[in-house]
VOBA-1610 file (N, C-alpha, C; in pm, whole numbers, padded with zeros to 5 digits, always signed):
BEGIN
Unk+13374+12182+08960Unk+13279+12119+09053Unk+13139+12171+09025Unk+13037+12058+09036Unk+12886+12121+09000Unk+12874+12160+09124Unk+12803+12310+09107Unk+12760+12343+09260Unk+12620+12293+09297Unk+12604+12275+09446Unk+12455+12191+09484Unk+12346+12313+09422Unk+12256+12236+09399Unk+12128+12225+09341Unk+12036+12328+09468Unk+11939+12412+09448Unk+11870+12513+09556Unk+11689+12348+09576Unk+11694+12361+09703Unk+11598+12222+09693Unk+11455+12258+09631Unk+11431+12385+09613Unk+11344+12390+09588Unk+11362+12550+09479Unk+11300+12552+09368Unk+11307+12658+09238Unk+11269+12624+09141Unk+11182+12750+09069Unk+11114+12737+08978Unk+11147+12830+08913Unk+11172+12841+08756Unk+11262+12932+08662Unk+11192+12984+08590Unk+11164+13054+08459Unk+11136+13109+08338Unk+11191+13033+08265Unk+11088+12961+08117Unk+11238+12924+07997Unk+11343+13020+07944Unk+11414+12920+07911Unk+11538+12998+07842Unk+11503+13088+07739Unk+11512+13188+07727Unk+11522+13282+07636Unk+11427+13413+07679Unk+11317+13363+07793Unk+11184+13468+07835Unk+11311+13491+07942Unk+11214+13659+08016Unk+11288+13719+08093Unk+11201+13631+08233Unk+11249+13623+08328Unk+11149+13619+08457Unk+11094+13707+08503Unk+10950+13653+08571Unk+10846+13771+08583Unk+10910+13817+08704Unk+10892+14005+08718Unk+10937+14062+08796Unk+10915+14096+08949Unk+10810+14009+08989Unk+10711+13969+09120Unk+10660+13842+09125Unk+10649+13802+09266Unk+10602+13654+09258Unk+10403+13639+09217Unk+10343+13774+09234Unk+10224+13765+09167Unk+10227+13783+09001Unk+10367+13804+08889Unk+10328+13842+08791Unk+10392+13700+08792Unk+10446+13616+08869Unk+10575+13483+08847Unk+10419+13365+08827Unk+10320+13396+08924Unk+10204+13319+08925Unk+10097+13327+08823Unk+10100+13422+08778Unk+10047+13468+08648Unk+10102+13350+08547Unk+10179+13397+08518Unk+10342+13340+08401Unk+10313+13166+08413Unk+10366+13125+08537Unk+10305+13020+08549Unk+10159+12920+08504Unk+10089+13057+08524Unk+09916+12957+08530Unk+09936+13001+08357Unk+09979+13065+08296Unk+09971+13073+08146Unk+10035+12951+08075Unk+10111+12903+08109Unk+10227+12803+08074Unk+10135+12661+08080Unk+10080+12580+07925Unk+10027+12468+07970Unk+10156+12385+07871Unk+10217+12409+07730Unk+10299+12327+07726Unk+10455+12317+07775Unk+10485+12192+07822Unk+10621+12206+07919Unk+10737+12215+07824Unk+10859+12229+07861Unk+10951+12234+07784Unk+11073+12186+07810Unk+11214+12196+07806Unk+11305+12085+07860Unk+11405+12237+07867Unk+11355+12336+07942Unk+11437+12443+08007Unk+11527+12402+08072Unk+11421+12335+08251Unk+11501+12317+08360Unk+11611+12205+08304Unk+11607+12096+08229Unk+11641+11959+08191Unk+11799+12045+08172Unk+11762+12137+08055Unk+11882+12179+07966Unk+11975+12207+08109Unk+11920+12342+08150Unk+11996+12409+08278Unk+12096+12309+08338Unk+12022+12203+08357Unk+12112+12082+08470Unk+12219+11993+08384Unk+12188+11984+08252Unk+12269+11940+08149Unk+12371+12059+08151Unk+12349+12167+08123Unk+12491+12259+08154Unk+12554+12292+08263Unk+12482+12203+08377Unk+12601+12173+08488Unk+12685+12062+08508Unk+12623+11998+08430Unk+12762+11879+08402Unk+12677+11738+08415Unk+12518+11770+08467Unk+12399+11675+08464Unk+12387+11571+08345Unk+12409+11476+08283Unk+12399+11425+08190Unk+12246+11339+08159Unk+12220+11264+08296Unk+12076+11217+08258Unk+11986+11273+08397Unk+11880+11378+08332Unk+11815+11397+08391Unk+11685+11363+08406Unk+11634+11315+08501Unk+11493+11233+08531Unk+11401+11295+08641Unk+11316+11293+08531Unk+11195+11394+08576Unk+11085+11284+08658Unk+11049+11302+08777Unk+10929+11234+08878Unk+10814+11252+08914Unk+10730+11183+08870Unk+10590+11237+08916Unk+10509+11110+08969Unk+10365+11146+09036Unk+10287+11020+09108Unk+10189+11074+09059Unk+10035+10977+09104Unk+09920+10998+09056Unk+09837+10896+09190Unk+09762+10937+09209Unk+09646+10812+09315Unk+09675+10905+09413Unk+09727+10976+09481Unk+09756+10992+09627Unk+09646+11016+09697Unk+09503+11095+09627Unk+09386+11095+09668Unk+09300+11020+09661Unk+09283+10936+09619Unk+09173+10812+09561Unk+09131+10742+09730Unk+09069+10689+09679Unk+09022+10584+09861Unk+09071+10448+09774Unk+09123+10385+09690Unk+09097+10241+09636Unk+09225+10268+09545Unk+09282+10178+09511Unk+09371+10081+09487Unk+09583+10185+09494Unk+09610+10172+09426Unk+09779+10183+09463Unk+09771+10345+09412Unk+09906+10422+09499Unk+09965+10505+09425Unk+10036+10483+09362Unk+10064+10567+09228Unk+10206+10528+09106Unk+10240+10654+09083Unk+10372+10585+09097Unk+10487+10706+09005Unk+10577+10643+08887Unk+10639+10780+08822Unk+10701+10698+08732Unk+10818+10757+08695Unk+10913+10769+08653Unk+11051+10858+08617Unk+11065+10831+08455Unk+11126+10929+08403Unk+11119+10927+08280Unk+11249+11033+08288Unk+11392+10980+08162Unk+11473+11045+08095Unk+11444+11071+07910Unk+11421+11186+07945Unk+11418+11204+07823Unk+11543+11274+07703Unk+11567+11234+07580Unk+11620+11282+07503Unk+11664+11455+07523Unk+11816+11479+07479Unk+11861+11632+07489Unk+11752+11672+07448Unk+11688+11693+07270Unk+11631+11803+07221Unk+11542+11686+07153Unk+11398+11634+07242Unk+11299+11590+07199Unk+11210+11601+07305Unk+11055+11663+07255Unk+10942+11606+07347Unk+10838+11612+07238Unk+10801+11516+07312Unk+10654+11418+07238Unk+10569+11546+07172Unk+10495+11532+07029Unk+10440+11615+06992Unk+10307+11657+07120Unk+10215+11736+07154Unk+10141+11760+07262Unk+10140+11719+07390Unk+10252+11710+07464Unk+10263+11673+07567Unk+10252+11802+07713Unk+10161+11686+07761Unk+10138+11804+07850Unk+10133+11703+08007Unk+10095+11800+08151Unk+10026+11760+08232Unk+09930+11674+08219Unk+09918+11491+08230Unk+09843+11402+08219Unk+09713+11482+08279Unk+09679+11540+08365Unk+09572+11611+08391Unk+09495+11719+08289Unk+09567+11731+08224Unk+09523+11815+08120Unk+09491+11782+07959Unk+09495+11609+07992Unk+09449+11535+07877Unk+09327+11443+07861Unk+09335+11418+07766Unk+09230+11319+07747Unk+09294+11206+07759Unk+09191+11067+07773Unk+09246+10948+07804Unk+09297+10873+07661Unk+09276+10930+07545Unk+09341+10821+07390Unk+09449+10946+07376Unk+09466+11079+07394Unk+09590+11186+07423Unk+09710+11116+07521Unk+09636+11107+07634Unk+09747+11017+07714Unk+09807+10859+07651Unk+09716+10794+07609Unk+09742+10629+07585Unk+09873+10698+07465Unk+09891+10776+07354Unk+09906+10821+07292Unk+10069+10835+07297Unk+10048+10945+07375Unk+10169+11015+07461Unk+10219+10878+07512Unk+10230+10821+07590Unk+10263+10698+07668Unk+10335+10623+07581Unk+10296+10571+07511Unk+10333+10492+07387Unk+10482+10583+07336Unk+10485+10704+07295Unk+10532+10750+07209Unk+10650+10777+07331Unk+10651+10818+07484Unk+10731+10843+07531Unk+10805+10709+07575Unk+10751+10609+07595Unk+10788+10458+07594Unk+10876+10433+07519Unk+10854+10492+07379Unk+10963+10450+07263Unk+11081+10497+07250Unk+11031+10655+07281Unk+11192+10753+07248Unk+11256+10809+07345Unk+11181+10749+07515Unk+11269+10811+07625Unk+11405+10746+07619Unk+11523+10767+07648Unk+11636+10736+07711Unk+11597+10605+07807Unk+11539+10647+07898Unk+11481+10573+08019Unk+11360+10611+08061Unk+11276+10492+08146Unk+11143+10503+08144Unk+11140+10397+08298Unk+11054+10432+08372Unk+11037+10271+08479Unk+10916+10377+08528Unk+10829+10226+08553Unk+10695+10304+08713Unk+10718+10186+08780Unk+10599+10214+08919Unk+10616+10151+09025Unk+10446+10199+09123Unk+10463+10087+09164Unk+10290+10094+09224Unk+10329+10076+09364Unk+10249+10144+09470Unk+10252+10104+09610Unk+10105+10067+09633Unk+10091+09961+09712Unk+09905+09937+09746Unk+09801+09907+09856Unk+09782+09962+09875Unk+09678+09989+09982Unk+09706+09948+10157Unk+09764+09791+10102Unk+09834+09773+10256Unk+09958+09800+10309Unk+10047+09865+10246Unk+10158+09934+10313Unk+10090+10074+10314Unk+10009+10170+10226Unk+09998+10287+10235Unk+09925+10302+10348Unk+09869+10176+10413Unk+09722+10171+10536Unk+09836+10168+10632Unk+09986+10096+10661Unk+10082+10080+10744Unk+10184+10200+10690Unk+10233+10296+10624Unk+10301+10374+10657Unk+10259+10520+10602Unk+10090+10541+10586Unk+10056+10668+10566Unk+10105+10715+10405Unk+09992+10776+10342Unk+10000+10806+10176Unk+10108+10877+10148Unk+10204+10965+10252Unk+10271+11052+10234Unk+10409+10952+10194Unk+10416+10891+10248Unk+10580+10782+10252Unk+10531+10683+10136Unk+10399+10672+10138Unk+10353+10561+10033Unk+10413+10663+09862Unk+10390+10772+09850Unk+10425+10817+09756Unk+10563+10860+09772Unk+10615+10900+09851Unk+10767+10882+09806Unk+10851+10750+09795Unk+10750+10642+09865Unk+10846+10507+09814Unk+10795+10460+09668Unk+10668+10498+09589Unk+10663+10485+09499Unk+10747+10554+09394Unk+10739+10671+09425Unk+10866+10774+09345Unk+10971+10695+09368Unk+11048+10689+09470Unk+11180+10600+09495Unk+11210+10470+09392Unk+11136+10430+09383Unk+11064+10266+09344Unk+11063+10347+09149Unk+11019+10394+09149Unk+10971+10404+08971Unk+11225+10467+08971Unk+11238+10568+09037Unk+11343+10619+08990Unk+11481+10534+09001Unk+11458+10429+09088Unk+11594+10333+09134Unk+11554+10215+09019Unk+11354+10214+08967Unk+11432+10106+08869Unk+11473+10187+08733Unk+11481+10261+08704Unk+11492+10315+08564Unk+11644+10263+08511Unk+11689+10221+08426Unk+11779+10085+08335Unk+11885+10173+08310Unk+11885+10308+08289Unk+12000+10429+08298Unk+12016+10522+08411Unk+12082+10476+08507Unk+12132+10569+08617Unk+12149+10734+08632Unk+12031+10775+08655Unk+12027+10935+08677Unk+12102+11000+08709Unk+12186+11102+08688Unk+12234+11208+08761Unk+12219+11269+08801Unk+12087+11349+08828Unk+12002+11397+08879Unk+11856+11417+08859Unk+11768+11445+08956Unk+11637+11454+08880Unk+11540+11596+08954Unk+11449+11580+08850Unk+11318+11723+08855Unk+11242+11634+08921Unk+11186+11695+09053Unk+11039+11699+09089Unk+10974+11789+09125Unk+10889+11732+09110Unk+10753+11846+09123Unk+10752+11884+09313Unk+10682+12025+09314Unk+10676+12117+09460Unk+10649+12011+09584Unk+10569+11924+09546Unk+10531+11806+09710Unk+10603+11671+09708Unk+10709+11686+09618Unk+10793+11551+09676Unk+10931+11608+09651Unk+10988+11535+09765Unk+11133+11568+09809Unk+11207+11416+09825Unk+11322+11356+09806Unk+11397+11279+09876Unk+11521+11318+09925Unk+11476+11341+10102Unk+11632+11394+10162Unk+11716+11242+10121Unk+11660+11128+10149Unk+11732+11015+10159Unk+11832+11002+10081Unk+11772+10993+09906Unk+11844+11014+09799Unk+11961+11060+09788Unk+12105+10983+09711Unk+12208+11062+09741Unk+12215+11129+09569Unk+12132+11215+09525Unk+12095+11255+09421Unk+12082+11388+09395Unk+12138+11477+09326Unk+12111+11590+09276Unk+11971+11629+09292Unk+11899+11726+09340Unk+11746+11704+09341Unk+11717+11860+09289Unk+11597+11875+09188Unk+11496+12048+09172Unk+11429+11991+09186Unk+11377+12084+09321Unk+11192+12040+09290Unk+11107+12179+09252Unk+11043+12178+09185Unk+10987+12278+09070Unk+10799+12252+09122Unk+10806+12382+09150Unk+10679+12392+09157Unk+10582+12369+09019Unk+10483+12278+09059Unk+10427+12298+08876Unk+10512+12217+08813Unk+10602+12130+08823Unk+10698+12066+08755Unk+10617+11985+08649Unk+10500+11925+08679Unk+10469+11835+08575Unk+10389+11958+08468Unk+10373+12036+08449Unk+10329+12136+08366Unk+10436+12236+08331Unk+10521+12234+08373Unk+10641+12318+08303Unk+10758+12250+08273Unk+10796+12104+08310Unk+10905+12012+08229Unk+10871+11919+08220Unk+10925+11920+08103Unk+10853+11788+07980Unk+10943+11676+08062Unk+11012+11622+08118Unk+11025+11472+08169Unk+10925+11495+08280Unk+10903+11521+08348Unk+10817+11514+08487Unk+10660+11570+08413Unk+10628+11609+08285Unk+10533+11582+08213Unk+10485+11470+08144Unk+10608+11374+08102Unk+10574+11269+08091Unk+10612+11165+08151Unk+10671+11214+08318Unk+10637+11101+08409Unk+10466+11090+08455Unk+10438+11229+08431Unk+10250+11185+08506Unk+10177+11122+08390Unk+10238+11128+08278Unk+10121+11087+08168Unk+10156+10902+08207Unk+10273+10888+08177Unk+10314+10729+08200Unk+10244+10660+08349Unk+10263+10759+08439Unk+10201+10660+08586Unk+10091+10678+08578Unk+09995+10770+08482Unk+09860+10784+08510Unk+09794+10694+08383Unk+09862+10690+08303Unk+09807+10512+08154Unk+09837+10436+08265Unk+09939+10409+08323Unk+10001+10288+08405Unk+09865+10272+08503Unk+09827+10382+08568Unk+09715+10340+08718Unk+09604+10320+08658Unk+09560+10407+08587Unk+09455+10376+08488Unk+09422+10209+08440Unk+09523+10169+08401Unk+09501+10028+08352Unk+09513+09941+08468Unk+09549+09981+08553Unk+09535+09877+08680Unk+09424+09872+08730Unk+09345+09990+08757Unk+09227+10030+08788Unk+09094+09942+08709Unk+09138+09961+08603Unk+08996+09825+08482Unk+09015+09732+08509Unk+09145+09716+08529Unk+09231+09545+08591Unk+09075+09503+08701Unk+09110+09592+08827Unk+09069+09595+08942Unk+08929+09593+08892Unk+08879+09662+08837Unk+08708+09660+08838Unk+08658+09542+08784Unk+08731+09458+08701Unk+08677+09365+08730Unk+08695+09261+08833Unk+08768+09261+08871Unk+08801+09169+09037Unk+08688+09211+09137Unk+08728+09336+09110Unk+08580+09387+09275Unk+08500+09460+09204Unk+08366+09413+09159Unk+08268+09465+09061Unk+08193+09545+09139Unk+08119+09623+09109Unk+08025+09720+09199Unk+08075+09856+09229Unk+08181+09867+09260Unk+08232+10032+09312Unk+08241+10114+09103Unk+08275+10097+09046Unk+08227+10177+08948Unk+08460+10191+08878Unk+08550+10106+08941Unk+08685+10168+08974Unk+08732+10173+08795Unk+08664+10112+08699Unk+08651+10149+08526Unk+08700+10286+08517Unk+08587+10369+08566Unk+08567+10471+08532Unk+08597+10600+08648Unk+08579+10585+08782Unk+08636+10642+08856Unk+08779+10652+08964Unk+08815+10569+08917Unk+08911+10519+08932Unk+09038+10503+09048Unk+08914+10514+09164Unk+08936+10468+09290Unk+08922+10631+09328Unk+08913+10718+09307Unk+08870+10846+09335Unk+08709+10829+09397Unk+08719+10980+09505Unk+08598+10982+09585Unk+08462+11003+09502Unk+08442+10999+09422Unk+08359+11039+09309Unk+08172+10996+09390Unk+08078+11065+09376Unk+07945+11019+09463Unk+07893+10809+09436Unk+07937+10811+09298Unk+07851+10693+09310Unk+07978+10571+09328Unk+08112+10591+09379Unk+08209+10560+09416Unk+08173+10568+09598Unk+08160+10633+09625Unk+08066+10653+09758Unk+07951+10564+09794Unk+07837+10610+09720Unk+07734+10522+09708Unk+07757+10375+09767Unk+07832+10275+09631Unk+07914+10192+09661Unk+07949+10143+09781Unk+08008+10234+09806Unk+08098+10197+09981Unk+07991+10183+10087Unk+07918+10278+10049Unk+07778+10223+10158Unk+07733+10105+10151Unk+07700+10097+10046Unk+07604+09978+09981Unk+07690+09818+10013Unk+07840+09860+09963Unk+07857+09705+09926Unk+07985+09716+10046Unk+08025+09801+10125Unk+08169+09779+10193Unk+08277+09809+10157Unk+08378+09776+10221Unk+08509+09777+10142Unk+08539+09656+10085Unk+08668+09687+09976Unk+08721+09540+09939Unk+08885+09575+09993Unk+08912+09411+09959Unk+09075+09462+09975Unk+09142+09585+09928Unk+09124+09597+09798Unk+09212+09728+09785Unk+09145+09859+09817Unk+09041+09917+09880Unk+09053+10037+09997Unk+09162+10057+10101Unk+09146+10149+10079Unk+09238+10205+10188Unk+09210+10249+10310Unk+09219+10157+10402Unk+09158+10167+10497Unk+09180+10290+10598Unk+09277+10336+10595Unk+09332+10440+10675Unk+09280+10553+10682Unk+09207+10580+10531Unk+09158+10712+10480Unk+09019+10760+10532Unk+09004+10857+10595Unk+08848+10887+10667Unk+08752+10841+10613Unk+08754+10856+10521Unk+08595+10789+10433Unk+08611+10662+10411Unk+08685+10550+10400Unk+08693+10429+10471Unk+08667+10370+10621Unk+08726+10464+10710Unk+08778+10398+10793Unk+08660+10331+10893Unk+08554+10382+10885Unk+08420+10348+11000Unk+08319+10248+10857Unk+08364+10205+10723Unk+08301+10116+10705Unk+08389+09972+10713Unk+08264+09878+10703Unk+08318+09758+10696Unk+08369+09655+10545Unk+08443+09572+10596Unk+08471+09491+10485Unk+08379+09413+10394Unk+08370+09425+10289Unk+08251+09303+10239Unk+08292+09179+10270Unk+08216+09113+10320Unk+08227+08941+10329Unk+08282+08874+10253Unk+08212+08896+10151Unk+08252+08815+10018Unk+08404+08868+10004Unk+08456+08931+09995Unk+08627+08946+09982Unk+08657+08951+10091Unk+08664+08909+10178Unk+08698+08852+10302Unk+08690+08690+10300Unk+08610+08608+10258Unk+08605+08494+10225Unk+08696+08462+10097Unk+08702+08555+09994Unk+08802+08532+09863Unk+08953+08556+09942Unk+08985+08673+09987Unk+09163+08674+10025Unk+09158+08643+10132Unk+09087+08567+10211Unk+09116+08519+10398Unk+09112+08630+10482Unk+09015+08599+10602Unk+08986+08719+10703Unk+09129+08733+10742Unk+09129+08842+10759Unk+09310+08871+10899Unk+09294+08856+10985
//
């Protein structure tokens, strides 16, 4: 029998010793930028066969969807430089994306947008996006890695959630690279639909002349209205006349 999973733990790779305090464990940690398929293995020698690593991206932005994405990756493969999508460049990521597209096992994302996250709060908005990227993936998980701020009690699923997960295992490293090419390109999508907020390049993030913007021209549909720095401006007209007042 596999024994249950601890809901929450974060390990040393295989072969290093673990640091002997949780200030030398935080150390160890912040040193660690490429991930590796430690935890993956671990759960594979419990009898885990496909393990799928989860990550999201947007949860802070004021403008358009959060995404997540799940990714199974191969026993003994990760993408040459793969890292924390945060810790890349944007033709590093397009890069990575591509390459994990090709040789994952399994791969799915999933977008949530603005008007359910305005009706059930960013917090549920990103775990139904996580939910959403991991129920569609085309090979049925046996269990999966997430990262320290998402949990599914719901899930009837084996669950680690790993602090740092997208910087210390390579599937939940290249779930953030995949949902963050994925939001990214929705985002240029979007800037040209609602021209003026700058969403090309900032990419629905609070950024000043992303701000600016919001003074100047309002909201459009995809703000999020819920979010403080939305919530006391108004709608622009003009996209109010394009998708129909409510």
């Amino acid at each position: 029998m596999v024994r249950p999973l601890a809901r929450a733990e974060a390990s040393a790779p295989r072969g290093r010793s673990a640091p002997p305090n949780p200030a030398a464990e935080a150390r160890f940690h912040r040193l660690r930028l490429d991930p590796d398929l430690s935890e993956e293995r671990r759960l594979r020698a419990l009898g885990f066969r496909f393990v799928a690593g989860v990550d999201e991206v947007g949860r802070g932005c004021l403008a358009g969807p959060v995404t997540a994405a799940a990714v199974i990756l191969p026993p003994n493969w990760v993408p040459d430089g793969l890292r924390d999508s945060k810790l890349l460049r944007a033709p590093e990521r397009e890069r990575l994306a591509a390459e994990v597209r090709a040789g994952a096992v399994a791969w799915a994302v999933a977008s949530v947008w603005p008007p359910v996250i305005d009706r059930i709060n960013i917090l549920q908005a990103t775990l139904l996006a996580a939910n959403l990227a991991a129920g569609r993936l085309p090979v049925r998980p046996d269990a999966l890695i997430l990262d320290g701020s998402l949990a599914f009690p719901e899930v009837p699923l084996p669950q680690r959630v790993v602090v740092d997960a997208d910087r210390l295992c390579a599937s939940v490293a290249a779930a953030s690279v995949l949902a963050k090419v994925e939001r990214d390109r929705l985002m240029v999508e979007l800037d040209a639909v609602y021209p003026g907020y700058g969403l090309a390049t900032n990419k629905g993030y609070a950024a000043p002349e992303h701000r600016a913007a919001l003074a100047r021209l309002g909201l459009s549909p995809i703000h999020r209205r819920s979010f403080a720095s939305c919530a006391e401006i108004e709608q622009l007209d003009l996209w109010l006349a394009e998708v129909g007042a409510p």
